[in-house]
KETOR-669175 format. One record per residue (C-alpha): residue number from 1; residue in three letters; x negated, z negated, y. Coordinates in steps of 0.1 Angstrom, whole numbers. Example, Ala and Ser with C-alpha at 12.3 -4.5 7.8 and 13.67 -1.06 7.14 Angstrom:
BEGIN
{rec 1 "ALA" {-123 -78 -45}}
{rec 2 "SER" {-137 -71 -11}}
end
This chain:
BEGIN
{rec 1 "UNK" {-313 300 192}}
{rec 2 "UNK" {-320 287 155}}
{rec 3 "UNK" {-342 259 170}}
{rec 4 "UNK" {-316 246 196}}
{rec 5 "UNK" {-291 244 160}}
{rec 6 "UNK" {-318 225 142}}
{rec 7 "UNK" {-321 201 176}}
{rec 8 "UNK" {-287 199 179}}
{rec 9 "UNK" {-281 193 139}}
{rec 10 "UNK" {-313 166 142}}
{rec 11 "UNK" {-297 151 172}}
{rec 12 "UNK" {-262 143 153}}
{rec 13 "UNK" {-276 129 121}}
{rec 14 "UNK" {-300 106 140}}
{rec 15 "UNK" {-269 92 160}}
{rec 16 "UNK" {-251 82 130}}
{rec 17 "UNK" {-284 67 114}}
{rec 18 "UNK" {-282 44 144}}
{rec 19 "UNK" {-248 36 141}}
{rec 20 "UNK" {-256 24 105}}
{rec 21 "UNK" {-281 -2 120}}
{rec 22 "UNK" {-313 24 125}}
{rec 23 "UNK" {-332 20 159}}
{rec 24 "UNK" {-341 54 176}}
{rec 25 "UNK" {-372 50 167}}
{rec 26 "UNK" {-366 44 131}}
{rec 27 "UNK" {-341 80 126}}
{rec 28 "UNK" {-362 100 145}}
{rec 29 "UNK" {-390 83 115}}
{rec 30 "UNK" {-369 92 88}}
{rec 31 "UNK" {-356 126 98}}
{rec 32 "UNK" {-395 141 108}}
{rec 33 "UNK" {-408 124 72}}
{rec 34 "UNK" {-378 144 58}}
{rec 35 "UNK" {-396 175 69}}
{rec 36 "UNK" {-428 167 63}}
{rec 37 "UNK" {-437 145 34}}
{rec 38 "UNK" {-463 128 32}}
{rec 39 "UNK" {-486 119 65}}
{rec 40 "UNK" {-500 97 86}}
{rec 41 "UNK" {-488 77 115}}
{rec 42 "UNK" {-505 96 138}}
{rec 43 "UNK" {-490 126 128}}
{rec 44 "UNK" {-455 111 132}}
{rec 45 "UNK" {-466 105 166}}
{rec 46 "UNK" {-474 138 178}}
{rec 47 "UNK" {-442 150 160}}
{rec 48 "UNK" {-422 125 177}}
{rec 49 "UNK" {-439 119 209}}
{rec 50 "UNK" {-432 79 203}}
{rec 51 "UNK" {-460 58 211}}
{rec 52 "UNK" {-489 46 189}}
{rec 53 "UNK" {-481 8 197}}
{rec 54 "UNK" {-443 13 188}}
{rec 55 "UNK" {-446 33 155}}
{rec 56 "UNK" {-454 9 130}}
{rec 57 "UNK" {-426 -12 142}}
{rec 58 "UNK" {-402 17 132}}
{rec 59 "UNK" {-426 26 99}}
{rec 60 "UNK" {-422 -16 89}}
{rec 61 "UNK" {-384 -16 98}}
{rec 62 "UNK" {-374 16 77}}
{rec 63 "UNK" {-398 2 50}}
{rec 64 "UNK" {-379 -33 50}}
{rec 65 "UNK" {-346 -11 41}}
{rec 66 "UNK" {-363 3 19}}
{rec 67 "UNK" {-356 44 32}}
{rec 68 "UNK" {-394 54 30}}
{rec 69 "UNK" {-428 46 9}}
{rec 70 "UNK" {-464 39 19}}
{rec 71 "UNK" {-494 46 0}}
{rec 72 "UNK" {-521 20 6}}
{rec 73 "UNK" {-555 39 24}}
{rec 74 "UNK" {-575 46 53}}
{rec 75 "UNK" {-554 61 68}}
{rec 76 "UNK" {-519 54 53}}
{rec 77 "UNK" {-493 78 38}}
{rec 78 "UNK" {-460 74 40}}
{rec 79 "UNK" {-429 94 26}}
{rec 80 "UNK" {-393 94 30}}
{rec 81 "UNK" {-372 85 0}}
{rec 82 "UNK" {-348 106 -17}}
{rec 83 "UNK" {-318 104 13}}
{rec 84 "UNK" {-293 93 -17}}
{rec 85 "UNK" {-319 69 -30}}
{rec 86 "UNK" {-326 59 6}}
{rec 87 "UNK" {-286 56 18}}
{rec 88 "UNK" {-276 37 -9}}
{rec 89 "UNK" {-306 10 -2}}
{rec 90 "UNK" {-292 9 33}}
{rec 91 "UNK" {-259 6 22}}
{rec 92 "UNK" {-269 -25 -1}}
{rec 93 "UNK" {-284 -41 30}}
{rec 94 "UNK" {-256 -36 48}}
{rec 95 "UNK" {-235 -52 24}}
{rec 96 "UNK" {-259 -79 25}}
{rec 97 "UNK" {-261 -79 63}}
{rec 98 "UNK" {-219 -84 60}}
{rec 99 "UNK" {-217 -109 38}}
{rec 100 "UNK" {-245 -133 54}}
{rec 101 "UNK" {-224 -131 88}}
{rec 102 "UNK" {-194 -137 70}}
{rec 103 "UNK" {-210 -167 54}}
{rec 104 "UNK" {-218 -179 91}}
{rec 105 "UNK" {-183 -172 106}}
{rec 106 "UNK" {-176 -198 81}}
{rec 107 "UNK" {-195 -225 88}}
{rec 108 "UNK" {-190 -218 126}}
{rec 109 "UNK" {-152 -225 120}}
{rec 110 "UNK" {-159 -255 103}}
{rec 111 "UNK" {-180 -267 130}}
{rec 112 "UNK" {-153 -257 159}}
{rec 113 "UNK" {-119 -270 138}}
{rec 114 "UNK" {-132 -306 143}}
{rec 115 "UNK" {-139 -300 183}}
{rec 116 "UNK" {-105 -283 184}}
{rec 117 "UNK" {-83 -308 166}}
{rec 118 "UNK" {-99 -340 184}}
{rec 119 "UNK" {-89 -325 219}}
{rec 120 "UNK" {-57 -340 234}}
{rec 121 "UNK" {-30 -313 224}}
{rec 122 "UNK" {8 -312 240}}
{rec 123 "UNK" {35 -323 211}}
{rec 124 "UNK" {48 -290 221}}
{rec 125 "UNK" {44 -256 238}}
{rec 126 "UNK" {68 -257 268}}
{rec 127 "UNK" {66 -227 280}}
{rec 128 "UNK" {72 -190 266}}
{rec 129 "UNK" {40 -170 261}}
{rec 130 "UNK" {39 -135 259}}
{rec 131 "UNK" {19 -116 230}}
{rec 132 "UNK" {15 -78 236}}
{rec 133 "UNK" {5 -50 211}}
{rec 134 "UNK" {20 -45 179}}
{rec 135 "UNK" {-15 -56 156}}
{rec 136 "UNK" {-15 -91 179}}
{rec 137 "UNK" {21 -96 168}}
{rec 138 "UNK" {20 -91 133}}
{rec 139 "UNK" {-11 -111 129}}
{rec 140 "UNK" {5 -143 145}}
{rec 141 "UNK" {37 -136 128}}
{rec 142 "UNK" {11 -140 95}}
{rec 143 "UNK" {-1 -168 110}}
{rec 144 "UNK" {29 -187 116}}
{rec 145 "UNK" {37 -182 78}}
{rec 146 "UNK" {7 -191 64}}
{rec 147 "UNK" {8 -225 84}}
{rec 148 "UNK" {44 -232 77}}
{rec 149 "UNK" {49 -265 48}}
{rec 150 "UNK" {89 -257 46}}
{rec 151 "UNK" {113 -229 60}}
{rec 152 "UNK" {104 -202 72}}
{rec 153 "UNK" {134 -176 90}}
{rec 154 "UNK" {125 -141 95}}
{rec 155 "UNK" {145 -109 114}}
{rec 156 "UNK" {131 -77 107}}
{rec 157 "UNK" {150 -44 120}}
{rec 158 "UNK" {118 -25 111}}
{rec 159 "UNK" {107 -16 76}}
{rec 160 "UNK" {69 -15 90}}
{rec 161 "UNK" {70 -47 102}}
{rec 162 "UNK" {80 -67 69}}
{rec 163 "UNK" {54 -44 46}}
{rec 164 "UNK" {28 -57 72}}
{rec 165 "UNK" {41 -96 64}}
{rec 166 "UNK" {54 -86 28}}
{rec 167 "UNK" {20 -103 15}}
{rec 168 "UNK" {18 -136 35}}
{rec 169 "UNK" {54 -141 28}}
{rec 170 "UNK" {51 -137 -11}}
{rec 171 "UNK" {22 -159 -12}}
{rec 172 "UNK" {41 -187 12}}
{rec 173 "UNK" {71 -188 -13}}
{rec 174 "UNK" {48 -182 -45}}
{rec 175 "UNK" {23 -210 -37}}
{rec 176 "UNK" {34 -234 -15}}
{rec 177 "UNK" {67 -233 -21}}
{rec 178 "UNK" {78 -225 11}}
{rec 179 "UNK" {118 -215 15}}
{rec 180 "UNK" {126 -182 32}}
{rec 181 "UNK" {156 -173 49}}
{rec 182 "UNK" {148 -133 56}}
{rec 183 "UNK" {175 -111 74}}
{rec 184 "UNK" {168 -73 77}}
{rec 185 "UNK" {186 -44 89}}
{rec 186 "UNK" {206 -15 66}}
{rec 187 "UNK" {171 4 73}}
{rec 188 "UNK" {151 -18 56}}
{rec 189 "UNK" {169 -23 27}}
{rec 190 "UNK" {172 13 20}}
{rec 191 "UNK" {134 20 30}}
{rec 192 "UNK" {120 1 -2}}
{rec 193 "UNK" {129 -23 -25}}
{rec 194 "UNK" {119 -58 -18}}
{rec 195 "UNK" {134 -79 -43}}
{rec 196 "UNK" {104 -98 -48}}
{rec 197 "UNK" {112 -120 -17}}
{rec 198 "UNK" {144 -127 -31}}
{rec 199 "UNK" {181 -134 -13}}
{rec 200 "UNK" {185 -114 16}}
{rec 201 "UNK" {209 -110 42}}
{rec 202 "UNK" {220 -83 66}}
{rec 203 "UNK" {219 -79 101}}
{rec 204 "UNK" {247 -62 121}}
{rec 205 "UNK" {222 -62 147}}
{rec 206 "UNK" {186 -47 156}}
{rec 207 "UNK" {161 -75 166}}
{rec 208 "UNK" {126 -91 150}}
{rec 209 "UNK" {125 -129 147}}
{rec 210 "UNK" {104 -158 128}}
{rec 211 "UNK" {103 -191 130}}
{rec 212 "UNK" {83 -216 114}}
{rec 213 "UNK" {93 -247 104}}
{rec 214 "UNK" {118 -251 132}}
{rec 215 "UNK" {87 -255 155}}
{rec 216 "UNK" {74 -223 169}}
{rec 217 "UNK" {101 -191 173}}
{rec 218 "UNK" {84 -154 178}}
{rec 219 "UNK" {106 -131 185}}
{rec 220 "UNK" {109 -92 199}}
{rec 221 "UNK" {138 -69 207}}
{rec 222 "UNK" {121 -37 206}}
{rec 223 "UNK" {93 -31 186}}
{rec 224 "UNK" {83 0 201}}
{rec 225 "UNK" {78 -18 236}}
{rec 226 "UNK" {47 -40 218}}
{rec 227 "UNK" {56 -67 236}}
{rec 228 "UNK" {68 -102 217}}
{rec 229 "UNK" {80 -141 232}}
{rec 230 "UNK" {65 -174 216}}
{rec 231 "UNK" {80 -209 224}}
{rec 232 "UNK" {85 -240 210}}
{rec 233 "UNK" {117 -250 229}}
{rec 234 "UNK" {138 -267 202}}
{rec 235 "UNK" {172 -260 215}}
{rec 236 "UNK" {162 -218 217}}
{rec 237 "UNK" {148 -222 181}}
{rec 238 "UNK" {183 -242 170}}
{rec 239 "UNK" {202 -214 185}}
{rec 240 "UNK" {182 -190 170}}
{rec 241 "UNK" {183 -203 133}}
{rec 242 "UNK" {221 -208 135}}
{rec 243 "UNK" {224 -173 139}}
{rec 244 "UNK" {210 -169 103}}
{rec 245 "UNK" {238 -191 90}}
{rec 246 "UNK" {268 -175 107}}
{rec 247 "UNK" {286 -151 85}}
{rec 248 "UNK" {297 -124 109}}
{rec 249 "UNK" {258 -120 123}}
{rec 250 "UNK" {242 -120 86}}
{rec 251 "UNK" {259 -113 57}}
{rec 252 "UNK" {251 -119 22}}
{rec 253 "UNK" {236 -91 6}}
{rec 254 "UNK" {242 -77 -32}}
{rec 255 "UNK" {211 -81 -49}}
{rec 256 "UNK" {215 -52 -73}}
{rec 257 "UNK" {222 -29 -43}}
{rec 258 "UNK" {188 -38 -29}}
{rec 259 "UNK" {166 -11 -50}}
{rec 260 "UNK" {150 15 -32}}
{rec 261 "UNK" {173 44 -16}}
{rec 262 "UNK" {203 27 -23}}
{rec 263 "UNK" {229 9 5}}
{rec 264 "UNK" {234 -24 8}}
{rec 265 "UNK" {266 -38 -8}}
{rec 266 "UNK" {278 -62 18}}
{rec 267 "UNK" {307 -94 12}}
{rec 268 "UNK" {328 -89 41}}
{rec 269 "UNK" {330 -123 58}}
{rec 270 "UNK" {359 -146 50}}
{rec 271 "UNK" {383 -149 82}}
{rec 272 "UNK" {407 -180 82}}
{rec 273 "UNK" {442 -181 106}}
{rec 274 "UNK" {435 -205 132}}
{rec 275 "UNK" {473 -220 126}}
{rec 276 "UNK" {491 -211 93}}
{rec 277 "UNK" {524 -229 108}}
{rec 278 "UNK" {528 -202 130}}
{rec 279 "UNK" {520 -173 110}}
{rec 280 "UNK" {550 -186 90}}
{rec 281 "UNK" {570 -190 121}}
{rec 282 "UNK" {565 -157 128}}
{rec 283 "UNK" {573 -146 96}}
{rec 284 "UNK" {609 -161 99}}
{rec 285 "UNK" {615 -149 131}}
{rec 286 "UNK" {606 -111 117}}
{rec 287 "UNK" {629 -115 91}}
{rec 288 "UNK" {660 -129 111}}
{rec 289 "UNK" {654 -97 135}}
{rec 290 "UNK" {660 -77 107}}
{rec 291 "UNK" {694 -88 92}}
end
């Protein structure tokens, strides 16, 4: 029973060797030198049962990440390192291993942007697309504010959704000087204070929006349904950034009310008669009924 444990314990901690970049070959290695310090290759072998012509491959690999040691003879002698010793030199080639592809994502989007922006492009995106999934949405709702040069307009009914694009707005405003018009529900406002973004103005109704420099509108009813509309039809996108202007859809918002747990103080909009003339009209007419 103890040895099926041990297997079973072995069997574990050689997986998540190999999901740390280890081959089979090179755990199996580093767990039986573990146990017995100090040997041969041949001795690995027969604890291992891997082949003769594939062991030094495994001995040179966990050498290279430096997780064992060899002492120079006839025959060699190698021995594990210390596993915190031995992690943490993984861990640093890792890193290394990270940064180097990073490094190469780089260059390979400087050699694609040039392909991509001499290809014949539409002037404009006629039709609706559909994005799906609520990481896919926020991530082109950051990318439509990171591209924008002047306005951007943003309805958010979901205090989630504007922590996620809290950032990319502050740094659109901050360093490029971009002008935000941000509308957001009694929710938000009372979720957290975000004053940093400055003027606000509340929705009377629940609904996600952002456009871009009157270009390209995103927009999403229900959050939970992970499911959002792009287009670039200017006379949807006018329609849609009038609604930020119109005083009975978005009111002007107190700024001192918009700290954290308290409600939003909210300027009633202004209503005008249509026809004053008759109001007074009407007025006379009340008055003569009376005497």
């Amino acid at each position: 029973m103890v040895d099926v444990v041990e297997v079973t314990v072995r069997d574990r901690i050689a997986s998540h060797l190999k999901e740390l970049g280890l081959s089979t070959h090179e755990a199996l290695t580093y767990l039986t030198l573990l146990v017995h310090p100090e040997v041969t290759a041949s001795t690995i072998c027969k604890e291992t049962s891997i082949l003769d012509s594939k062991i030094y491959y495994a001995l040179d690999g966990l050498l290279k990440k430096g997780m064992i040691m060899v002492q120079q003879g006839n025959p060699n002698i190698y021995r594990a390192m210390p596993p915190k010793e031995a992690l943490a030199n993984l861990k640093q080639e890792l890193v290394n291993n990270l940064n180097q592809r990073i490094k190469e994502v780089d260059i390979l989007v400087d050699q694609l942007s040039p392909i991509y922006d001499s290809a014949e492009k539409p002037e404009e995106l006629e039709l609706a697309y559909i994005i799906k999934g609520q990481k896919n949405i926020v991530n082109k709702m950051r990318d439509l504010i990171r591209t924008a040069r002047k306005e951007v307009t943003v309805f958010v009914s979901h205090p989630s959704v504007l922590k996620e694009i809290r950032g990319s707005l502050i740094e659109a405003q901050e360093r490029r000087k971009v002008r935000l018009n941000i509308g957001v529900t009694s929710e938000v406002l009372e979720t957290e204070d975000f004053s940093e973004l400055g003027e606000m103005r509340l929705l009377c109704c629940a609904l996600g929006m952002i456009i871009s420099d009157m270009k390209t509108l995103l927009t999403f009813t229900n959050w939970a349904s992970e499911a959002a509309v792009m287009t670039q039809d200017r006379n949807l996108i006018r329609v849609c950034r009038d609604y930020y202007d119109n005083p009975v859809c978005c009111r002007k918002v107190n700024a001192v009310s918009r700290a954290r747990g308290s409600r939003a103080s909210v300027a009633r909009p202004f209503r005008q008669e249509r026809n004053p003339d008759k109001r007074e009209q009407k007025n006379a007419l009340y008055k003569k009924t009376d005497i």
